[in-house]
C-alpha positions as CSV (number, residue, x, y, z in Angstrom):
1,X,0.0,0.0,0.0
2,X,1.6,3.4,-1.1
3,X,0.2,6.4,0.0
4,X,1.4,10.1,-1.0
5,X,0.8,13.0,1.4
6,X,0.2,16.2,-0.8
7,X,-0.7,19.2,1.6
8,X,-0.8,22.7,-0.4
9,X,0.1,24.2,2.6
10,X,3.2,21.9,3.8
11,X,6.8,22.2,2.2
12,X,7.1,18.2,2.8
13,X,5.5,15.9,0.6
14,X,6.4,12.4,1.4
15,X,5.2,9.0,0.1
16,X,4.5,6.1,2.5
17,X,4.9,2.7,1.6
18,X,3.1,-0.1,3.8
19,X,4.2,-4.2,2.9
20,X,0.7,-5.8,3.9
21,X,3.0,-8.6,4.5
22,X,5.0,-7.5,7.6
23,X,3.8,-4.3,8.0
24,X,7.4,-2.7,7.3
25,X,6.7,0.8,6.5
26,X,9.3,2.9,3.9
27,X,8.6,6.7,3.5
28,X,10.2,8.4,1.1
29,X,11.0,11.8,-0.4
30,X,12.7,13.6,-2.9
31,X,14.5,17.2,-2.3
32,X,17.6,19.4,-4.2
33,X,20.2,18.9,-2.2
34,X,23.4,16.9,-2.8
35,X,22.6,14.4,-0.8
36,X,20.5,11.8,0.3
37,X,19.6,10.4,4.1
38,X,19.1,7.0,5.3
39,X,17.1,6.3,8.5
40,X,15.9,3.4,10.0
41,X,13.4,4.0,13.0
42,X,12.6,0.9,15.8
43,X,9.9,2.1,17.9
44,X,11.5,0.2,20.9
45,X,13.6,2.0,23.8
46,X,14.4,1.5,26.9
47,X,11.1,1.8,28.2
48,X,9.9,-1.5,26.9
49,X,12.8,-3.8,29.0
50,X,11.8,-5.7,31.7
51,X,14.2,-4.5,35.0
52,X,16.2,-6.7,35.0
53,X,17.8,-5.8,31.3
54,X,17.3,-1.9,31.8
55,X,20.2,-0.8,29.5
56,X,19.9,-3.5,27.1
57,X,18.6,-1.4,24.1
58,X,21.5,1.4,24.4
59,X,24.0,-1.5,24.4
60,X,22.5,-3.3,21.7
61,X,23.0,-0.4,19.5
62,X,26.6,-0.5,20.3
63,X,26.4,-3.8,19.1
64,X,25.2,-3.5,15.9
65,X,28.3,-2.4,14.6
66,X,30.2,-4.9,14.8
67,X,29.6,-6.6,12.0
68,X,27.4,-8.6,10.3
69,X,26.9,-11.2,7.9
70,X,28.8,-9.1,5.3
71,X,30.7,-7.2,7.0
72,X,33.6,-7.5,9.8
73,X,34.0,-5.4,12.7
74,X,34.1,-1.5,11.6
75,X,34.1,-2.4,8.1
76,X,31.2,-0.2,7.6
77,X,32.6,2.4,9.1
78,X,35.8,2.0,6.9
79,X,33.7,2.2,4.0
80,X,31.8,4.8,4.7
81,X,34.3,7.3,5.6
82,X,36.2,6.2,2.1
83,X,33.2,7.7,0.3
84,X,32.4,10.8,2.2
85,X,29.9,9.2,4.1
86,X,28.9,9.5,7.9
87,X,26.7,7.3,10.3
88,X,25.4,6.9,13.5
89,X,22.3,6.0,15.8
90,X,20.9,6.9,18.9
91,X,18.5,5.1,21.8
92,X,15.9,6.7,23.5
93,X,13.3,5.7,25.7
94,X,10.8,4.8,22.9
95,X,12.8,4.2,19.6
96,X,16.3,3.9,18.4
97,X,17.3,4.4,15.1
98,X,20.2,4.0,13.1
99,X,21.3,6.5,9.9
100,X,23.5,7.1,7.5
101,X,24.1,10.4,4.9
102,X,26.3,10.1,1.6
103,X,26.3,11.2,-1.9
104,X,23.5,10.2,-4.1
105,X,25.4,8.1,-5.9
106,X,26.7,5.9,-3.2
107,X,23.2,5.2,-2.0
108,X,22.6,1.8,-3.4
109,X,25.8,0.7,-2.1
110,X,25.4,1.4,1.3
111,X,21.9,1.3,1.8
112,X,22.1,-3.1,1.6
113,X,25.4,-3.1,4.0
114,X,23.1,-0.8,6.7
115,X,20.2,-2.8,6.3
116,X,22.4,-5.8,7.0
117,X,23.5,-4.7,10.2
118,X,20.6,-4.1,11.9
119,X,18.8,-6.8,11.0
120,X,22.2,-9.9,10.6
121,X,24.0,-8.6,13.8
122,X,27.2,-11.1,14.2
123,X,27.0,-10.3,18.1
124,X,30.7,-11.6,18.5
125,X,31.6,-12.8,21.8
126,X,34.3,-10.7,22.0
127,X,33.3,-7.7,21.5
128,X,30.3,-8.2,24.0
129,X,32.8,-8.9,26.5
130,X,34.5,-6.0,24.8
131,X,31.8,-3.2,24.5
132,X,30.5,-4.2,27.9
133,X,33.2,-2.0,29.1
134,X,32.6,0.7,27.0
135,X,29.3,0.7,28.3
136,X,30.2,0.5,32.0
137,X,32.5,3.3,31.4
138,X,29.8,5.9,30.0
139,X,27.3,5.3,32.9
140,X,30.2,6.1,35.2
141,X,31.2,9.2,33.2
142,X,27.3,10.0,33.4
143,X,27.2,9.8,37.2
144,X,30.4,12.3,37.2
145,X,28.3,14.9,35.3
146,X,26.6,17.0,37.9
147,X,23.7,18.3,34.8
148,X,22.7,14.5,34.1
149,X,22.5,13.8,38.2
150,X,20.4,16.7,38.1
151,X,18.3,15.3,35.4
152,X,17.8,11.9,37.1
153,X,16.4,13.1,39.9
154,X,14.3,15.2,38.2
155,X,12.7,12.1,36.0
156,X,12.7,10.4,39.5
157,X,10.6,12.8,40.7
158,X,8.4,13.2,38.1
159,X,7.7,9.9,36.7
160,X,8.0,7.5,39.7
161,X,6.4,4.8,38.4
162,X,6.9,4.8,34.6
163,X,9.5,3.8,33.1
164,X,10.9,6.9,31.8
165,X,12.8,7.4,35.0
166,X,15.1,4.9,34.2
167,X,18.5,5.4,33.0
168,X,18.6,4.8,29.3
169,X,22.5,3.1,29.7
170,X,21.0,0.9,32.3
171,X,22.7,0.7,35.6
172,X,26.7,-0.9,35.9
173,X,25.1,-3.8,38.3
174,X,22.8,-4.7,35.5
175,X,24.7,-4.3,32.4
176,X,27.7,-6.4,34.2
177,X,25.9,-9.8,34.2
178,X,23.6,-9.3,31.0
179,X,24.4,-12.5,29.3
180,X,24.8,-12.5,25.4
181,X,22.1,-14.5,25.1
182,X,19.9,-11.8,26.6
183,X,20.8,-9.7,24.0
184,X,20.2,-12.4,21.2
185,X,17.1,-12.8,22.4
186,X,16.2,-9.1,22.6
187,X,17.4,-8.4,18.8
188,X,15.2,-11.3,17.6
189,X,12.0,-10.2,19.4
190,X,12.4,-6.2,18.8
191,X,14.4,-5.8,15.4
192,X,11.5,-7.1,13.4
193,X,10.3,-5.7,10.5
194,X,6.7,-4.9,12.0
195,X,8.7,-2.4,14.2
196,X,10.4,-1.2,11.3
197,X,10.0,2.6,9.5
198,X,12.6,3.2,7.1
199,X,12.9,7.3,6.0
200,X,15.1,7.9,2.9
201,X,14.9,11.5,1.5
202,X,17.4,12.9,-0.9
203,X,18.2,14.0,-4.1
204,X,16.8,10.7,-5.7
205,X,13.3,9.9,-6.8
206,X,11.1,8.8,-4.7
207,X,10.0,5.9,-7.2
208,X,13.9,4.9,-7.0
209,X,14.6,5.2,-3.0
210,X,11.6,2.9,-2.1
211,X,12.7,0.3,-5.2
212,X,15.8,0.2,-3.8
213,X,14.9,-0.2,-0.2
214,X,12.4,-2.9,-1.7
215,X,15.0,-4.6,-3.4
216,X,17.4,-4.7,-0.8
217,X,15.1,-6.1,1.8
218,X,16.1,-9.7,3.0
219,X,13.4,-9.0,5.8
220,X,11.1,-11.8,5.2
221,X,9.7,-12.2,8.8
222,X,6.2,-12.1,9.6
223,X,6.7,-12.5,13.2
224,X,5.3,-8.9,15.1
225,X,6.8,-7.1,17.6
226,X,5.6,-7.9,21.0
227,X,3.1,-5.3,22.6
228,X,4.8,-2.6,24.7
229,X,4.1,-2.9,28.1
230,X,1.0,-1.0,29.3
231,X,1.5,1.8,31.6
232,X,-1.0,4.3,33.1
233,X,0.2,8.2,33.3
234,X,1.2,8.9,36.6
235,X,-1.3,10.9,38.7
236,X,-0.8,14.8,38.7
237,X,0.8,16.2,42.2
238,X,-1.7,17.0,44.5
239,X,0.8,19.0,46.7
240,X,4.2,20.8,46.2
241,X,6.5,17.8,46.4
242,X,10.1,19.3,47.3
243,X,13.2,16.9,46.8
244,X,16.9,18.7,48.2
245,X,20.5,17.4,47.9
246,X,24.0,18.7,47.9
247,X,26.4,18.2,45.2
248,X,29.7,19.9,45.8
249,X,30.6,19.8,41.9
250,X,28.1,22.2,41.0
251,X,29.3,25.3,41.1
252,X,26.2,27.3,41.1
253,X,22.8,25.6,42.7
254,X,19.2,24.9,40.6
255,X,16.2,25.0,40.9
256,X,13.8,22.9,39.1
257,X,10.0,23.4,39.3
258,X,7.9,20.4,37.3
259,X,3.9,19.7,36.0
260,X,3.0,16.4,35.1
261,X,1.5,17.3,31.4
262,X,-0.1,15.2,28.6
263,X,2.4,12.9,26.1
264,X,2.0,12.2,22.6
265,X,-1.8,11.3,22.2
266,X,-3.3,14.5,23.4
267,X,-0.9,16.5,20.7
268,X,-3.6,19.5,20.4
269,X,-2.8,19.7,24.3
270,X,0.9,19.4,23.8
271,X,1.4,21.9,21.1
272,X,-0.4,24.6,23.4
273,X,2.3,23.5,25.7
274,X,5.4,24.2,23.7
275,X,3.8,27.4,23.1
276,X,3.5,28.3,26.9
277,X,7.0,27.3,27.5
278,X,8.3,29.4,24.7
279,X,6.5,32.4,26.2
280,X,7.8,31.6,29.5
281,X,11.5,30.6,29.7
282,X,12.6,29.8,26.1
283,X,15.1,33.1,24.7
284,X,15.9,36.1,26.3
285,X,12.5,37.9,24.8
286,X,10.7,35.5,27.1
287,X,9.5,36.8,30.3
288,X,11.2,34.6,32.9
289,X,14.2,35.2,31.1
290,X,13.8,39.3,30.9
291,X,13.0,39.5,34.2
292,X,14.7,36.7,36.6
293,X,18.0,36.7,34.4
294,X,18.3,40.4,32.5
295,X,16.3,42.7,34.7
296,X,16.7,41.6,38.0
297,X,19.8,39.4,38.1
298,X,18.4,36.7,40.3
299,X,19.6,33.8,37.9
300,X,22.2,32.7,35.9
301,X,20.4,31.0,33.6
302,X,16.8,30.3,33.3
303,X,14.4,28.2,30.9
304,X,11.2,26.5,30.5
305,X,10.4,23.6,28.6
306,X,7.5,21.0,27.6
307,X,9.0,17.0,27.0
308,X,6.8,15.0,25.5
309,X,6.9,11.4,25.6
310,X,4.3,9.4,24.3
311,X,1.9,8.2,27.3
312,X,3.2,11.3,29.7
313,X,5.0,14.5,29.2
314,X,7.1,17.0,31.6
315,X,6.6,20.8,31.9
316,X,9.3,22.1,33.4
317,X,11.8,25.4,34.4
318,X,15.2,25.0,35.1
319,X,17.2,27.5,36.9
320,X,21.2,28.3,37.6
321,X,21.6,30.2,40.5
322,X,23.0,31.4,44.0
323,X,21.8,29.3,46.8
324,X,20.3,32.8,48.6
325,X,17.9,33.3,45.6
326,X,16.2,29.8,45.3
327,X,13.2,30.9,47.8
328,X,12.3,34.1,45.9
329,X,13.1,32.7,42.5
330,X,10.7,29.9,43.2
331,X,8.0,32.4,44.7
332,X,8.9,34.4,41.7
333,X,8.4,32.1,38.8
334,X,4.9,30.9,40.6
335,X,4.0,34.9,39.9
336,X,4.8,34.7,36.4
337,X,2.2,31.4,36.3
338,X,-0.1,33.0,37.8
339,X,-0.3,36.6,35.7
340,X,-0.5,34.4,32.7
341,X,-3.2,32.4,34.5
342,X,-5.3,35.6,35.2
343,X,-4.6,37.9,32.4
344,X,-3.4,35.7,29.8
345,X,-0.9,36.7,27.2
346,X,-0.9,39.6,24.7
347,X,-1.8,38.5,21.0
348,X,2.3,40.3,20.1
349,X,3.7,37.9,22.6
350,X,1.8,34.9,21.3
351,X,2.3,36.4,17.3
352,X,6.0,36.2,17.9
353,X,6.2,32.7,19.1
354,X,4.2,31.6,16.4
355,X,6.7,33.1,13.8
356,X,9.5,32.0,15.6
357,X,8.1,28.3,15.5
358,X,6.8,28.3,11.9
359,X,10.7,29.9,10.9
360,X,12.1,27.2,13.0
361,X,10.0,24.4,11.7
362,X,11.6,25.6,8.2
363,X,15.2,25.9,8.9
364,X,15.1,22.7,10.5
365,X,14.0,20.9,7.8
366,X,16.3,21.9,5.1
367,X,18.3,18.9,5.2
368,X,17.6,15.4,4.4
369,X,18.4,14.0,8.0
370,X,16.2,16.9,9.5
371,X,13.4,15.4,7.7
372,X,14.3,11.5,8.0
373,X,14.0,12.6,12.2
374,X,10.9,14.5,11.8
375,X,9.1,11.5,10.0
376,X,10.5,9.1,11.6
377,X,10.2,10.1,15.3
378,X,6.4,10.5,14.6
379,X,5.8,7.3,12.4
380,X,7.7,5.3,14.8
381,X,5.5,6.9,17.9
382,X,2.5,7.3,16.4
383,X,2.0,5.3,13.3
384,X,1.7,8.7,11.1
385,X,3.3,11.4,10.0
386,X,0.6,13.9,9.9
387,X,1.4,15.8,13.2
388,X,4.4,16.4,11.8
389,X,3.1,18.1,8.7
390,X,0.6,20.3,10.4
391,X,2.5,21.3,13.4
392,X,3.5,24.6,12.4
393,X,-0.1,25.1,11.0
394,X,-1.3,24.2,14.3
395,X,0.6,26.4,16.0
396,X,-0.7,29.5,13.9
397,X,-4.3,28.5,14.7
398,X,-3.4,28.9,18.8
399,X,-5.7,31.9,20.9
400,X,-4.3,33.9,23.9
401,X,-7.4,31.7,25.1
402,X,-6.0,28.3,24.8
403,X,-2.6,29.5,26.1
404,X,-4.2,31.0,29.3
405,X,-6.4,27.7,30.1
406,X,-3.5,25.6,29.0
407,X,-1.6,27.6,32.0
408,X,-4.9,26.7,34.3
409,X,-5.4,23.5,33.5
410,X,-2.0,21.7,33.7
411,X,0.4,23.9,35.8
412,X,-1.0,24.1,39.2
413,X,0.0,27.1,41.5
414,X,-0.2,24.8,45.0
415,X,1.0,20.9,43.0
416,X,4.0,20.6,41.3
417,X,7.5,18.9,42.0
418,X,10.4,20.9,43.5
419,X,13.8,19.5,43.0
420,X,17.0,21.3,44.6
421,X,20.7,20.9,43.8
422,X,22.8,23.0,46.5
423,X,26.2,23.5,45.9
């Protein structure tokens, strides 16, 4: 099944391919630039292990390069960098995907070598045993980082009981006795093609980037993906909840204030959300930043943000400052809410974000792997691409009014989480 998304007012105008068969989905598109973009989506993370593997997805995507049927250990990076050529991949909690970028020309050689790897993984022993250690290594680096200690806690607080607080590397107990077989046994369950959206866009045409994907397939599995395990959003605070620690290697302390907020299947709720958090704390025209940062000097740094993951998302501000201002910056960023509660926001506020977004949205899909990202991160997540397509619409179409009972509704003035790094 081939479908072709044709909006007048979008810039993108991908095709989807569907095989009934396995229900591998390619998209495609073709755009002039001297290049093309290869990017294969799982929509697995570390959010579907069980506990007792917690890691296992980050280190499988180590893994994969180390070879495969065709190829021997960093082969494919050898011939990649010979022609120009980059790659790389990255693991979240809810997909990881692999990519590579190269000339036109090059695409039909490489495209059957990437494909190989993630779906023939040689696994070696050895370089288990090997990686295992590299591995270990980055979670200890990422407990020496005083920012990523921050953010742990934070997703501690926030999501107690889904599994988004969990470390993506997994924890150095756990990764030390995973067994190969473990990870064996998670490639064959998760790297199936059911899981599968491959995103090629380019300067090829489209008729040519899904033929080749087509013809290079030696995915003949009709074996699904298992379910992702069912989780319920965590309940929304129902009284300021205030977490405190010291950490000597900060040098300055934060402050981080957090709503629980809708994920990925309420995205008219979300998008009113970015929006809020751009008018709040995002660039120094914002109004935390103008005040609490330029104006008044209270913070060193100050911004507000909206993460969305798909069953639950995180509104929250993050501050750098002197221990003596955390009480009054708190207070003060609760005022902020508040006005914006009561009086709303002005329709040149709200018109600047909006252009800000819709240039943003444009810029940052100039190049081929800005789009592959864009479509895959939503196909992977939500089975469409649409959202992505009418985002920037959407956010053109948003009222002072929805930004002021977005502020009501989902950032409370006496139930949020409070979580405080002193230095």
């Amino acid at each position: 099944m081939t479908i072709t998304l044709n909006k007048p007012q979008s810039l993108h105008l991908p095709t989807i391919t569907t095989l009934p068969e396995n229900n591998l989905t390619i998209i495609a598109e073709q755009i002039p630039v001297a290049a093309v973009t290869l990017n294969i989506w799982f929509n697995m993370g570390s959010a579907v292990e069980a506990d007792n593997i917690n890691g296992m997805a980050h280190f499988l995507e180590h893994m994969i390069f180390k070879g495969s049927r065709k190829l021997g250990l960093g082969e494919f990076e050898r011939l990649l960098e010979a022609r120009g050529a980059m790659t790389n991949a990255a693991t979240s909690q809810e997909y990881t995907h692999f990519y590579f970028t190269c000339a036109p020309q090059d695409f039909v050689d490489i495209l059957p070598l990437q494909l190989d790897l993630v779906s023939n993984p040689s696994l070696p022993p050895e370089e288990f045993t090997r990686e295992k250690k590299v591995v270990l290594e980055e979670i200890r680096r990422s407990h020496d980082n005083p920012r990523r200690r921050v953010f742990d806690k934070m997703m501690n607080l926030c999501f107690p009981n889904l599994p988004y607080h969990r470390p993506i590397l997994g924890t150095e107990e756990i990764i030390e006795n995973l067994k190969l077989e473990q990870m064996q046994s998670f490639h064959h369950s998760w790297y199936q093609p059911s899981g599968m959206t491959i995103v090629a866009v380019g300067n090829l045409p489209v008729e040519e980037l899904t033929e080749n994907i087509l013809n290079t397939l030696s995915l003949k599995s009709n074996q699904l993906q298992p379910p992702s395990p069912e989780y319920s959003p965590e309940l929304p605070f129902t009284d300021i909840i205030t977490e405190e620690y010291t950490d000597s290697n900060l040098q300055q302390a934060r402050l981080m204030m957090l709503w629980r907020v809708p994920g990925l299947n309420h995205l008219e709720e979300t998008i009113a959300l970015d929006v809020l958090a751009v008018i709040l704390g995002r660039g120094k025209l914002s109004r935390l930043f103008r005040d609490l940062r330029e104006n008044r000097r209270l913070v060193t740094r100050i911004s507000a943000s909206n993460t969305t993951y798909k069953i639950q998302g995180e509104f929250y501000v993050s501050a750098q400052l002197s221990q003596e201002n955390i009480e009054i910056v708190q207070a003060e960023i609760i005022k902020h809410i508040q006005e914006i509660q009561q009086f709303g926001v002005t329709e040149a506020e709200l018109n600047r974000v909006k252009q800000n977004v819709a240039s943003q949205f444009i810029f940052q899909s100039e190049k081929p792997s800005d789009r592959t990202n864009l479509y895959g991160y939503y196909y992977s997540q939500l089975r469409t691409i649409t959202p992505a397509l009418e985002y920037s619409e959407k956010v053109k179409h948003i009222t002072v009014e929805k930004i002021q009972e977005t502020a009501i509704k989902y950032l409370s003035l006496d139930a949020y989480g409070v979580l405080i790094a002193r230095n």
